[in-house]
KEVEXGU-81420 format. One record per atom (N, C-alpha, C): residue number from 1; residue in three letters; chain; atom name; x, y, z. Coordinates in nm, 3 decimals, m for minus. Layout:
NUM; ala; A; CA; X; Y; Z
...
# end
This chain:
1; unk; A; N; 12.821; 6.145; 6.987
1; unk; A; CA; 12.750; 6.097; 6.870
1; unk; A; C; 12.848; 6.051; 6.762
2; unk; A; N; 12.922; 6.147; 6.733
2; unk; A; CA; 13.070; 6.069; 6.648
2; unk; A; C; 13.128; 5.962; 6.674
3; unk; A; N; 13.149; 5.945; 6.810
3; unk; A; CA; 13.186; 5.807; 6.850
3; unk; A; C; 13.126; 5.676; 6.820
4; unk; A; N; 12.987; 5.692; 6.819
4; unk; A; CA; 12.917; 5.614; 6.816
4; unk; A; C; 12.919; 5.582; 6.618
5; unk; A; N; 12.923; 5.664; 6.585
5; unk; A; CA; 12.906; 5.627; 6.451
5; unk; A; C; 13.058; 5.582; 6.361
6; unk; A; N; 13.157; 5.651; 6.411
6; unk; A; CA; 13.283; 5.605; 6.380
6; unk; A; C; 13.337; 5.447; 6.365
7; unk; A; N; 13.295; 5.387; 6.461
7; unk; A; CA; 13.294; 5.302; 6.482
7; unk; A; C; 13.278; 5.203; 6.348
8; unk; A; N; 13.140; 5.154; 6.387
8; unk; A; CA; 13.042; 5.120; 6.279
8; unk; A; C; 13.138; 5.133; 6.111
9; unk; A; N; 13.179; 5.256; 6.120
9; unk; A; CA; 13.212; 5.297; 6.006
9; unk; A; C; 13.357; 5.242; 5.935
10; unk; A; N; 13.462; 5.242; 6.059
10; unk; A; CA; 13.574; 5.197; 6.058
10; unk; A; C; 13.561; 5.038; 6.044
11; unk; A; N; 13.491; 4.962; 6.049
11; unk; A; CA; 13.428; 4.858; 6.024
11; unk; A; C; 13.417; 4.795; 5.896
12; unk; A; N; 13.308; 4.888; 5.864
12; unk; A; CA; 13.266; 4.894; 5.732
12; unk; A; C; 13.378; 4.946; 5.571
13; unk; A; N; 13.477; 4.984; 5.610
13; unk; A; CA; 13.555; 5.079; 5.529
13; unk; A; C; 13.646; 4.943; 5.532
14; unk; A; N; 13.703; 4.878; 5.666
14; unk; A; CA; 13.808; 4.734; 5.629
14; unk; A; C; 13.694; 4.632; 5.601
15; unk; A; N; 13.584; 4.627; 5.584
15; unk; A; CA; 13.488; 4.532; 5.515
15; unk; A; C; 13.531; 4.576; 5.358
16; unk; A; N; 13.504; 4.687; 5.294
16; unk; A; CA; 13.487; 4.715; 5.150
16; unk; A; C; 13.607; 4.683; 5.140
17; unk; A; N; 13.735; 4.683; 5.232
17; unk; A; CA; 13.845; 4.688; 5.168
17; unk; A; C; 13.916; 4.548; 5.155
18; unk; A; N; 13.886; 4.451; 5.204
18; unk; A; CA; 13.887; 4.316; 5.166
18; unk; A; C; 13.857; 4.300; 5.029
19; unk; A; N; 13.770; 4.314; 5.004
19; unk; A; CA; 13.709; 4.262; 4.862
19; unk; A; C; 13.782; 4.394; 4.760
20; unk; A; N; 13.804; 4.459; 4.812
20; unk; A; CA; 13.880; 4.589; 4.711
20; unk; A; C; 14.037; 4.542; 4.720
21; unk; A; N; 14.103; 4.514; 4.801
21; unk; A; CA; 14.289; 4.424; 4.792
21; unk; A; C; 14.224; 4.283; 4.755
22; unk; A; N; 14.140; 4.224; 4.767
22; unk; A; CA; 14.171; 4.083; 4.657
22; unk; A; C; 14.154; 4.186; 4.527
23; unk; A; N; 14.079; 4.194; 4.497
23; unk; A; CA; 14.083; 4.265; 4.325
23; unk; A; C; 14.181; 4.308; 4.317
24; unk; A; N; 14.230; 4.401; 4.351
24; unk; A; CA; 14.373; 4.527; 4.343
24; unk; A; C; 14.496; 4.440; 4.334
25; unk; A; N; 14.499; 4.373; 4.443
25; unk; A; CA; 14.654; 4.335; 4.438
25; unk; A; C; 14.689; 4.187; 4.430
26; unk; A; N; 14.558; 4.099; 4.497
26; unk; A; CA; 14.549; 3.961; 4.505
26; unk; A; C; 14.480; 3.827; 4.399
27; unk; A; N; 14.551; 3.930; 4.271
27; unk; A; CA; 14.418; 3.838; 4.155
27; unk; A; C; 14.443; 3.701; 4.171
28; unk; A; N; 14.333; 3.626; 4.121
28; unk; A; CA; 14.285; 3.467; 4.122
28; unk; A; C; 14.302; 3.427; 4.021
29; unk; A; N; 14.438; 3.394; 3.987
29; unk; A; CA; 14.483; 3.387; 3.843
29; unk; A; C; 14.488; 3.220; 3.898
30; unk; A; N; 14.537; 3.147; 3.751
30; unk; A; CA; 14.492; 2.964; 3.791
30; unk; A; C; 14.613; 2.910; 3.824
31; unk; A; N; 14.733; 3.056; 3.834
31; unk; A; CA; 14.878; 2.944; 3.825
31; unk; A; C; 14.918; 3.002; 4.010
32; unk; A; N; 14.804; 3.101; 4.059
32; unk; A; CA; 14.848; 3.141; 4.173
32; unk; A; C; 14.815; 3.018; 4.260
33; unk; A; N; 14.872; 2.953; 4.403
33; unk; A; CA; 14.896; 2.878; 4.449
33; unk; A; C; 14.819; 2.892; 4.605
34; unk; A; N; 14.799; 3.007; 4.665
34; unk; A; CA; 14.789; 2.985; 4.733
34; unk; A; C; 14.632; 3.104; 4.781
35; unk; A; N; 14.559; 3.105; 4.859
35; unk; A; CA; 14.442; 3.191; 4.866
35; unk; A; C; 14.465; 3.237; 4.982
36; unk; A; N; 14.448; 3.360; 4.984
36; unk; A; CA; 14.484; 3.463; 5.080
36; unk; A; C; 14.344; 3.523; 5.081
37; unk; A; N; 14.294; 3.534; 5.206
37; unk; A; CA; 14.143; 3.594; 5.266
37; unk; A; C; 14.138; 3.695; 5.376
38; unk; A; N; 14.187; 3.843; 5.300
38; unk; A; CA; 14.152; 3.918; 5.411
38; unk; A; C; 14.045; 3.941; 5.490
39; unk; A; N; 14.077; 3.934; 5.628
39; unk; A; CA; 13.965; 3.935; 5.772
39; unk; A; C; 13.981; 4.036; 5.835
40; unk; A; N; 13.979; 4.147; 5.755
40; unk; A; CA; 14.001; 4.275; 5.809
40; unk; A; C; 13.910; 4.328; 5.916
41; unk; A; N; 13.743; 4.325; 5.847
41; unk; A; CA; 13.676; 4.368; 5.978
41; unk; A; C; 13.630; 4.255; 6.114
42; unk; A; N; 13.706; 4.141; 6.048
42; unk; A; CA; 13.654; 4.035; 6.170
42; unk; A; C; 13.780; 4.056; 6.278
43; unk; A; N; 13.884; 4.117; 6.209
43; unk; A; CA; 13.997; 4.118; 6.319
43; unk; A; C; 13.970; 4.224; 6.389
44; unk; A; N; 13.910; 4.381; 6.327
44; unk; A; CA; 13.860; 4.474; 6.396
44; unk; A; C; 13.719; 4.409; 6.489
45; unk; A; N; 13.654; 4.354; 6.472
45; unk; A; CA; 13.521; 4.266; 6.582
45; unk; A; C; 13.620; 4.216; 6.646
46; unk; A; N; 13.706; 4.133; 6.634
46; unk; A; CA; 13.813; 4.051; 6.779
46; unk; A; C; 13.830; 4.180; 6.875
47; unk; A; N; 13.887; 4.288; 6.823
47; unk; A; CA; 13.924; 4.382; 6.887
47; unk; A; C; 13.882; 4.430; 6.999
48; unk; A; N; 13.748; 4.466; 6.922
48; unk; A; CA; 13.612; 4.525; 7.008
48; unk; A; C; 13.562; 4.416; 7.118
49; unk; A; N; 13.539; 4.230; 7.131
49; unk; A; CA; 13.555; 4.196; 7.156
49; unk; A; C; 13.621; 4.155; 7.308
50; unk; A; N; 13.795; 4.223; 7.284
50; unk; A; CA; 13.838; 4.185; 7.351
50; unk; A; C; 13.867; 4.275; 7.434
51; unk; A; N; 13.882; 4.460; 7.377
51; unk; A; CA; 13.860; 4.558; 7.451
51; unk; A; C; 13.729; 4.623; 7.491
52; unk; A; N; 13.624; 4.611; 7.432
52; unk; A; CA; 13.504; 4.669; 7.471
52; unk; A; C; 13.456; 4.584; 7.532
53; unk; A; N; 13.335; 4.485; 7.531
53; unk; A; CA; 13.280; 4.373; 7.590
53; unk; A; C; 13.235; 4.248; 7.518
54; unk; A; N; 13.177; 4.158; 7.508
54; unk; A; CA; 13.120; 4.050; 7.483
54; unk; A; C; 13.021; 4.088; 7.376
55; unk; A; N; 12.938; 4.161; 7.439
55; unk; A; CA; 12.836; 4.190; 7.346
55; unk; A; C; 12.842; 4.285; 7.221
56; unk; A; N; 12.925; 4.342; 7.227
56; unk; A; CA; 12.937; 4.437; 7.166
56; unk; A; C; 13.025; 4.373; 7.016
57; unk; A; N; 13.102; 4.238; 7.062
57; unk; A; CA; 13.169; 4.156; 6.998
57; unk; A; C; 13.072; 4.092; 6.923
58; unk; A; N; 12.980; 4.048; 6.984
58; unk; A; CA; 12.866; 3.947; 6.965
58; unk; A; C; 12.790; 4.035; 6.815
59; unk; A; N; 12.709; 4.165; 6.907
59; unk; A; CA; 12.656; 4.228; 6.793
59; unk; A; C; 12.705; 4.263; 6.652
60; unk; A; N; 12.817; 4.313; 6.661
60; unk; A; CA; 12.932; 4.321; 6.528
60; unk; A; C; 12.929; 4.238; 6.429
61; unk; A; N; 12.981; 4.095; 6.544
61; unk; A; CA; 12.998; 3.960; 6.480
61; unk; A; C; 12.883; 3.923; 6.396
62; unk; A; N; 12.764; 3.969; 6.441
62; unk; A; CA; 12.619; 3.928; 6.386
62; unk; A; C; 12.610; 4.029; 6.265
63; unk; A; N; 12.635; 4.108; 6.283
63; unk; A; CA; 12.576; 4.252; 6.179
63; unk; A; C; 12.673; 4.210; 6.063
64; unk; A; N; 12.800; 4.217; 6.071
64; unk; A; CA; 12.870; 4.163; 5.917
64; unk; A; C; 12.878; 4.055; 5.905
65; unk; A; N; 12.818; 3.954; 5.971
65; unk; A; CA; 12.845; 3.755; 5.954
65; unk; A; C; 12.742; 3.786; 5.835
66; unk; A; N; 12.586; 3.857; 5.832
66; unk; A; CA; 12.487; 3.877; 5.776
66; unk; A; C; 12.544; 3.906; 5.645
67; unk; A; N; 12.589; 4.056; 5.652
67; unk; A; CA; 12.644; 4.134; 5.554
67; unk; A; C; 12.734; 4.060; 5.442
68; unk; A; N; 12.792; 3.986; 5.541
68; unk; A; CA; 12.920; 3.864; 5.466
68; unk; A; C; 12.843; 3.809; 5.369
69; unk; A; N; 12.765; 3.710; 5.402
69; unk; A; CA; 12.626; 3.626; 5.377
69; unk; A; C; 12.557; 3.654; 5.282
70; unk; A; N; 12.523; 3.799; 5.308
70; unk; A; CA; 12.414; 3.876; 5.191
70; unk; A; C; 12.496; 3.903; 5.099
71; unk; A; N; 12.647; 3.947; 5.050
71; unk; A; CA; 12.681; 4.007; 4.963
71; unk; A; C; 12.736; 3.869; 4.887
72; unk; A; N; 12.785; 3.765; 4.930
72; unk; A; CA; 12.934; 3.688; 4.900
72; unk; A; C; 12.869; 3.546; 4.914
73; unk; A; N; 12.800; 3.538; 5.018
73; unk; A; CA; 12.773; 3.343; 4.965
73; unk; A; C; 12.586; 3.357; 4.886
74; unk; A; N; 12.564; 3.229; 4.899
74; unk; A; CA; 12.446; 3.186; 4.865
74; unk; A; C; 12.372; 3.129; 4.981
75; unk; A; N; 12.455; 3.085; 5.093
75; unk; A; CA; 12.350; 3.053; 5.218
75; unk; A; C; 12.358; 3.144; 5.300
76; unk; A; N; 12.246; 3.148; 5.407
76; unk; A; CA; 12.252; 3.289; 5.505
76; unk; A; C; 12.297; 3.198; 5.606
77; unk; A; N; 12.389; 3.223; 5.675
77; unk; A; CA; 12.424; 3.159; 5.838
77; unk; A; C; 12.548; 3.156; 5.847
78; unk; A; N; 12.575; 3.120; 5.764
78; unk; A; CA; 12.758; 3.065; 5.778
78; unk; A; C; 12.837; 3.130; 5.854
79; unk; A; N; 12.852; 3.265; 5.754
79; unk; A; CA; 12.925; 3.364; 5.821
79; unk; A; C; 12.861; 3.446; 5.975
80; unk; A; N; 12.718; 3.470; 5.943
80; unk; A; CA; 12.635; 3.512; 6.044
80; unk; A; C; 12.662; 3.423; 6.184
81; unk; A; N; 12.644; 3.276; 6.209
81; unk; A; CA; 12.702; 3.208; 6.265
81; unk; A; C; 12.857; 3.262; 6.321
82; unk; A; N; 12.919; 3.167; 6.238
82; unk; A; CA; 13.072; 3.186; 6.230
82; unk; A; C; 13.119; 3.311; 6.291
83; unk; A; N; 13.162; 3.412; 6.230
83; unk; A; CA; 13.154; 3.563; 6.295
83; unk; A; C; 13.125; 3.585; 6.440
84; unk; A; N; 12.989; 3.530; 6.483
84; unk; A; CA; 12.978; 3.614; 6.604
84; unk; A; C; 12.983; 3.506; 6.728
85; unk; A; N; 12.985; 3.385; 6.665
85; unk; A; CA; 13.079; 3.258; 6.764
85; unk; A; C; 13.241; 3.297; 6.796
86; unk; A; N; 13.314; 3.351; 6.679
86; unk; A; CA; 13.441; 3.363; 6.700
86; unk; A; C; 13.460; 3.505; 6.787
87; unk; A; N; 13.362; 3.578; 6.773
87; unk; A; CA; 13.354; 3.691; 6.850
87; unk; A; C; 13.375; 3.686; 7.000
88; unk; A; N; 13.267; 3.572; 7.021
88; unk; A; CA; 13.231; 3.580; 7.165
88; unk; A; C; 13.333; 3.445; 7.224
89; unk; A; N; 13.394; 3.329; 7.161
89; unk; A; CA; 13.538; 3.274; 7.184
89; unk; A; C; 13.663; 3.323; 7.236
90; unk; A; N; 13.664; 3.428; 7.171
90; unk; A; CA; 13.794; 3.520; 7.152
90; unk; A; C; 13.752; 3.615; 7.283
91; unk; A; N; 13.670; 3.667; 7.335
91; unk; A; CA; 13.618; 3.717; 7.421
91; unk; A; C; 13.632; 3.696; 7.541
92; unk; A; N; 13.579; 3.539; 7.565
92; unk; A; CA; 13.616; 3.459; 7.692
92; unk; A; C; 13.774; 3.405; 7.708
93; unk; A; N; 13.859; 3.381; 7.578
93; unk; A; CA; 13.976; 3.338; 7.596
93; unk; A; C; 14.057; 3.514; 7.671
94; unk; A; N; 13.997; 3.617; 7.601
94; unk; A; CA; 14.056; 3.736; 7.668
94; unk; A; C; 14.042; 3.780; 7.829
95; unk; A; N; 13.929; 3.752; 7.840
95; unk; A; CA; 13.916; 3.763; 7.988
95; unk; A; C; 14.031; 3.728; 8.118
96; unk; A; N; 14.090; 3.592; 8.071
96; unk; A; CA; 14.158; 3.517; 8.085
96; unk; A; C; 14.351; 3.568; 8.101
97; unk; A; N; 14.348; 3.666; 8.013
97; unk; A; CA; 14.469; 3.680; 7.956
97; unk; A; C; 14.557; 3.838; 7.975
98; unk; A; N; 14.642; 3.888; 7.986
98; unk; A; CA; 14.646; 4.039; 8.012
98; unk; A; C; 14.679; 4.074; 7.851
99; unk; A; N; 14.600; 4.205; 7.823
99; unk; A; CA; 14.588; 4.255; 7.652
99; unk; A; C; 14.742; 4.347; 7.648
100; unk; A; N; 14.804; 4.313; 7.612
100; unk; A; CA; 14.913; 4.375; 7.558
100; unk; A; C; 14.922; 4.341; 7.412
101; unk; A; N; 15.004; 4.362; 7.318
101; unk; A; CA; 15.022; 4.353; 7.161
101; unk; A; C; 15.026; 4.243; 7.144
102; unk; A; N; 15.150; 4.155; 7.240
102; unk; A; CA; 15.159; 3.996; 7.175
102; unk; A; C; 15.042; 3.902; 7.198
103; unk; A; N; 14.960; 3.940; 7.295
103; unk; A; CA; 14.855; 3.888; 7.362
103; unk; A; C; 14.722; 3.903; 7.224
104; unk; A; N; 14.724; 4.023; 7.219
104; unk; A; CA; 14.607; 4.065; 7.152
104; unk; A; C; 14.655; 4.007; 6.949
105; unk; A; N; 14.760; 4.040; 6.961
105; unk; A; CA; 14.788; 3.965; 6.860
105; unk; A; C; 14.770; 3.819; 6.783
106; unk; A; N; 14.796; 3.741; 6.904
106; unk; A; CA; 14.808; 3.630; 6.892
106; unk; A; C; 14.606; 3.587; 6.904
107; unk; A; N; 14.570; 3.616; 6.992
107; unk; A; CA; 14.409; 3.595; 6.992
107; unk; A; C; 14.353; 3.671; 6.857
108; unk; A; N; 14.421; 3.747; 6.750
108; unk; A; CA; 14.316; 3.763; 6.659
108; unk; A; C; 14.377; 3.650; 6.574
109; unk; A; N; 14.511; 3.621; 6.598
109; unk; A; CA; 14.534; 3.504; 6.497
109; unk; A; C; 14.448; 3.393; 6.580
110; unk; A; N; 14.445; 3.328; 6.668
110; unk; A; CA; 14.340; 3.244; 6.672
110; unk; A; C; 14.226; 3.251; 6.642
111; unk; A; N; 14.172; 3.384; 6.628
111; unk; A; CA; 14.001; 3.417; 6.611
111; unk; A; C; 13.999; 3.407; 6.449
112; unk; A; N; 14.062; 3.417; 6.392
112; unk; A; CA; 14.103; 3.448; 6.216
112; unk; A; C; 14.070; 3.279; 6.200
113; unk; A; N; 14.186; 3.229; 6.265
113; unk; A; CA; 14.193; 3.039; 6.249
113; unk; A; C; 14.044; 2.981; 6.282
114; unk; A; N; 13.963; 2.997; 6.411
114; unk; A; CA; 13.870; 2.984; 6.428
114; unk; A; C; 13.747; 3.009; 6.347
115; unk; A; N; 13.758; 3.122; 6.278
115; unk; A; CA; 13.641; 3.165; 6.163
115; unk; A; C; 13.691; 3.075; 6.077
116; unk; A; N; 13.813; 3.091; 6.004
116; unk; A; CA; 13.835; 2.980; 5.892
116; unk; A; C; 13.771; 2.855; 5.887
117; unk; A; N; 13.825; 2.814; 6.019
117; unk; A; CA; 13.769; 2.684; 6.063
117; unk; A; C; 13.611; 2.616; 6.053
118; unk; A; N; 13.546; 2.703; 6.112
118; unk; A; CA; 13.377; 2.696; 6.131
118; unk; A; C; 13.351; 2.735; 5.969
119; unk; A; N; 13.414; 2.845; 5.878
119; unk; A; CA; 13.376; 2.826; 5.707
119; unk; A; C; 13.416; 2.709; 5.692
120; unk; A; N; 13.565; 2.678; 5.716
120; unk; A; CA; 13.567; 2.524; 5.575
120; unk; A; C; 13.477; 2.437; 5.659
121; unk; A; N; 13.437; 2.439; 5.792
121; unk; A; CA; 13.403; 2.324; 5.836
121; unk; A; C; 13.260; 2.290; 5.800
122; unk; A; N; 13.173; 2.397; 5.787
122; unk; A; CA; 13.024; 2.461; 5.762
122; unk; A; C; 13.032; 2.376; 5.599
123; unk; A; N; 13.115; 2.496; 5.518
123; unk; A; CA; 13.111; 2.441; 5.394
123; unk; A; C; 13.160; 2.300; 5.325
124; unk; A; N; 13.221; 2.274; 5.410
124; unk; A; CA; 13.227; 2.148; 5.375
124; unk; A; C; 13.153; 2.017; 5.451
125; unk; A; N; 13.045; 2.065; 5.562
125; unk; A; CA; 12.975; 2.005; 5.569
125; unk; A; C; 12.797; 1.988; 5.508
126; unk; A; N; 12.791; 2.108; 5.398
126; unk; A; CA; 12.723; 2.104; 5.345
126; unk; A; C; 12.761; 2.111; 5.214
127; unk; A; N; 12.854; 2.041; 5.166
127; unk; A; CA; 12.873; 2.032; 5.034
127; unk; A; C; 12.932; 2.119; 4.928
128; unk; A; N; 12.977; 2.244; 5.006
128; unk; A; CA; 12.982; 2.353; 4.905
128; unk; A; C; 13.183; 2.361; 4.855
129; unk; A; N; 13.220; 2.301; 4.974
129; unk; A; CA; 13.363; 2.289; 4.956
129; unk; A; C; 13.421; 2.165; 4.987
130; unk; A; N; 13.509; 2.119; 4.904
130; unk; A; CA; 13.583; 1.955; 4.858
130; unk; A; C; 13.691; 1.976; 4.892
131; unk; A; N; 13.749; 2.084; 4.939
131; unk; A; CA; 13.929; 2.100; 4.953
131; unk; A; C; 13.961; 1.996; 5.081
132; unk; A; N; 14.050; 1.928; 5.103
132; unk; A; CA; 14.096; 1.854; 5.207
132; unk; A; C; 14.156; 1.927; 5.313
133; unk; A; N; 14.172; 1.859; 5.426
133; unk; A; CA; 14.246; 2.003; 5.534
133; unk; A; C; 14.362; 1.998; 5.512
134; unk; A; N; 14.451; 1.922; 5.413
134; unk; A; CA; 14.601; 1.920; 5.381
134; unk; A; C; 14.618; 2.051; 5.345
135; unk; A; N; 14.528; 2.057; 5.194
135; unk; A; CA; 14.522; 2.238; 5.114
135; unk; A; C; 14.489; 2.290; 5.157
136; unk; A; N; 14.339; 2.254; 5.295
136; unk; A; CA; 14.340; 2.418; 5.328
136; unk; A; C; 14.402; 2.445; 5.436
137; unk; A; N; 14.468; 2.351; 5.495
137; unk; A; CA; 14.598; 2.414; 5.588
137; unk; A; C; 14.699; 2.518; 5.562
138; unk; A; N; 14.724; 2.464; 5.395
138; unk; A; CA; 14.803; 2.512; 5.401
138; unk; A; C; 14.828; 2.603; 5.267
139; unk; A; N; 14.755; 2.595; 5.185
139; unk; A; CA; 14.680; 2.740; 5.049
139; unk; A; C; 14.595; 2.790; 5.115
140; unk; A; N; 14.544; 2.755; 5.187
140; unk; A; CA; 14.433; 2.929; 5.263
140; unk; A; C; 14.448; 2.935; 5.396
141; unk; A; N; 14.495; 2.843; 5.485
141; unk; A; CA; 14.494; 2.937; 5.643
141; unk; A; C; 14.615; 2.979; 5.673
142; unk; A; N; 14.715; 2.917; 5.648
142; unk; A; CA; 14.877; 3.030; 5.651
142; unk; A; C; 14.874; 3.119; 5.593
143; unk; A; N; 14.862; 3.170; 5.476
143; unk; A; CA; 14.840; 3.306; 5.406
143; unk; A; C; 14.763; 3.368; 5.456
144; unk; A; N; 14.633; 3.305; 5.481
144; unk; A; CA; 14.501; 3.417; 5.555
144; unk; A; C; 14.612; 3.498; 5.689
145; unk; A; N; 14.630; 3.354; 5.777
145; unk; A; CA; 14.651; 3.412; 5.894
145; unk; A; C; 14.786; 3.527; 5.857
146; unk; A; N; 14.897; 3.485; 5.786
146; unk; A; CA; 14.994; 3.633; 5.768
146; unk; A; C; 14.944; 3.721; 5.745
147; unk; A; N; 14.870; 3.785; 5.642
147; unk; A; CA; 14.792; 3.858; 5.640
147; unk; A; C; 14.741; 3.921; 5.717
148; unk; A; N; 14.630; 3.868; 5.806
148; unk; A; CA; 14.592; 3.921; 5.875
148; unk; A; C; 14.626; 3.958; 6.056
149; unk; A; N; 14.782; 3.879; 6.064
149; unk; A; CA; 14.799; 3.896; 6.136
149; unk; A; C; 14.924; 4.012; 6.148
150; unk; A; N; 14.923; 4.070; 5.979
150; unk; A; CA; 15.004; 4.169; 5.962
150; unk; A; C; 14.917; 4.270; 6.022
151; unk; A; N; 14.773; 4.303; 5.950
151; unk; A; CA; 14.659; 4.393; 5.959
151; unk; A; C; 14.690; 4.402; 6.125
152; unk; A; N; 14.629; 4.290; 6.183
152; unk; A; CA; 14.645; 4.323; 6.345
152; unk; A; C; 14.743; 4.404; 6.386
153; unk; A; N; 14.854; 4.353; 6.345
153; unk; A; CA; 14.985; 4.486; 6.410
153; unk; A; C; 14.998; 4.586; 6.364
154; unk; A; N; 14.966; 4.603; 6.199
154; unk; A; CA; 14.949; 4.789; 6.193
154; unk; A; C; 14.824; 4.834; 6.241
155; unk; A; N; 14.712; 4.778; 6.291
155; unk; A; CA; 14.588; 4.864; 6.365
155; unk; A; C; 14.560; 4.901; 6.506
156; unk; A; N; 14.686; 4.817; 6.558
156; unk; A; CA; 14.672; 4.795; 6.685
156; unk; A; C; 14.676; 4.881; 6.780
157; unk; A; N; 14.797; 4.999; 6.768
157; unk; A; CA; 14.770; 5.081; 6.899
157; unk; A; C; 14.656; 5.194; 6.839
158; unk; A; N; 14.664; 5.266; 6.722
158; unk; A; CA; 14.543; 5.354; 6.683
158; unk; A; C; 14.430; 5.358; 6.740
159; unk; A; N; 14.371; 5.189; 6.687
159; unk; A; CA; 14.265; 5.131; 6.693
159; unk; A; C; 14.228; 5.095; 6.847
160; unk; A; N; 14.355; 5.009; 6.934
160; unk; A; CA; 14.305; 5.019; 7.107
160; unk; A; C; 14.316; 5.148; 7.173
161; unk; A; N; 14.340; 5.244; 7.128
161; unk; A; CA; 14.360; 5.389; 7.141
161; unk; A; C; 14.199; 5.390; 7.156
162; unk; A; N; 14.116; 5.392; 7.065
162; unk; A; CA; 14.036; 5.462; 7.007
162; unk; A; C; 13.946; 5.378; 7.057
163; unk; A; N; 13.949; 5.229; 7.121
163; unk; A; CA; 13.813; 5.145; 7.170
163; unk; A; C; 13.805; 5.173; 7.279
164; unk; A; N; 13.938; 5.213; 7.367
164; unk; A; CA; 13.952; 5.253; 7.499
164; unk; A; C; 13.928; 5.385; 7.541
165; unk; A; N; 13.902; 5.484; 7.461
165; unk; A; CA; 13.821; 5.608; 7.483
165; unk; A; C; 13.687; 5.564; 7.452
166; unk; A; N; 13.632; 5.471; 7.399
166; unk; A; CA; 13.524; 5.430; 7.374
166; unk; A; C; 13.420; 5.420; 7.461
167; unk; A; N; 13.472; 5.322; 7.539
167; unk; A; CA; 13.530; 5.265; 7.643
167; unk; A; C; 13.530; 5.325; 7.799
168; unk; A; N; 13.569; 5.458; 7.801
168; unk; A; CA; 13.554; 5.504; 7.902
168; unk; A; C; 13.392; 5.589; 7.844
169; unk; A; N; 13.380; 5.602; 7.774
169; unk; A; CA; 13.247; 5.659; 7.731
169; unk; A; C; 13.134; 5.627; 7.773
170; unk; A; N; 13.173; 5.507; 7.766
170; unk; A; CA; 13.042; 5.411; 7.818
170; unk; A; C; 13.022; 5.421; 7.944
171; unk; A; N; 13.128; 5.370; 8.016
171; unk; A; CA; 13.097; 5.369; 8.135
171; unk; A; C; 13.068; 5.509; 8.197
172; unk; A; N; 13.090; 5.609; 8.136
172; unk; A; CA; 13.074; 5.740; 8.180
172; unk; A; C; 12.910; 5.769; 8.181
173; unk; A; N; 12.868; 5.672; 8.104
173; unk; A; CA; 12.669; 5.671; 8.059
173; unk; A; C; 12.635; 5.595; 8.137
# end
């Protein structure tokens, strides 16, 4: 039963904490240059994703794309969308691939690039964002991705520790 709820929870805790390190440490002052977007719990969904299954990627992806949505934009889909497309991408590219650190690493930096992608692409196909892909090449998806492709390497063995007892759980049901 802990297992099951841990989860969920560990989720939710690098969700609040995105929006708690932009405030804290990442202010949006007008002379700062570049936008940095932690993807903390979308890199934890890659995870799950790529060590648990598809669906389980899928569902995640859906439950905070929403959450994203409901708290932070004004349209519902984007992220809801976005999220659980990059979920289930990252999923099939894993299948594919043997999960070791550099492996798993490198697929949340693509899954990070991929969400970016489907936001500016979403939002700027409905009007909500004007940035060109020059700037956002390169003021928001290089910073995003360091970032978060720092996050990936300090969560990594804990965290596949902990999906892979998961993991055998399941299949034990």
């Amino acid at each position: 039963m802990m297992k099951k709820i841990l989860l969920p929870f560990l989720i939710y805790l690098a969700f609040i904490s995105e929006s708690s390190l932009v405030q804290a440490f990442l202010p949006q002052d007008a002379s700062m240059d570049w936008q940095i977007i932690p993807r903390f719990s979308m890199v934890m969904i890659l995870f799950i994703a790529m060590y648990l299954n598809t669906t389980y990627g899928l569902l995640y992806g859906l439950g905070f794309g929403l959450l994203t949505d409901l708290l932070y934009t004004d349209i519902i889909g984007v992220y809801l969308f976005s999220m659980a497309a990059t979920a289930y991408i990252t999923s099939v590219f894993s299948r594919y691939l043997f999960g070791n650190l550099i492996v798993t690493i490198f697929l949340s930096i693509i899954g990070v690039s991929i969400l970016e992608f489907f936001v500016y692409g979403l939002n700027s196909l409905i009007g909500i964002s004007n940035q060109s892909i020059d700037l956002f090449l390169y003021k928001r998806l290089l910073p995003t991705l360091i970032l978060n492709g720092l996050f990936a390497i300090l969560i990594y063995y804990p965290y596949v520790k902990y999906l892979n007892r998961i993991k055998e759980t399941i299949k034990e049901n």
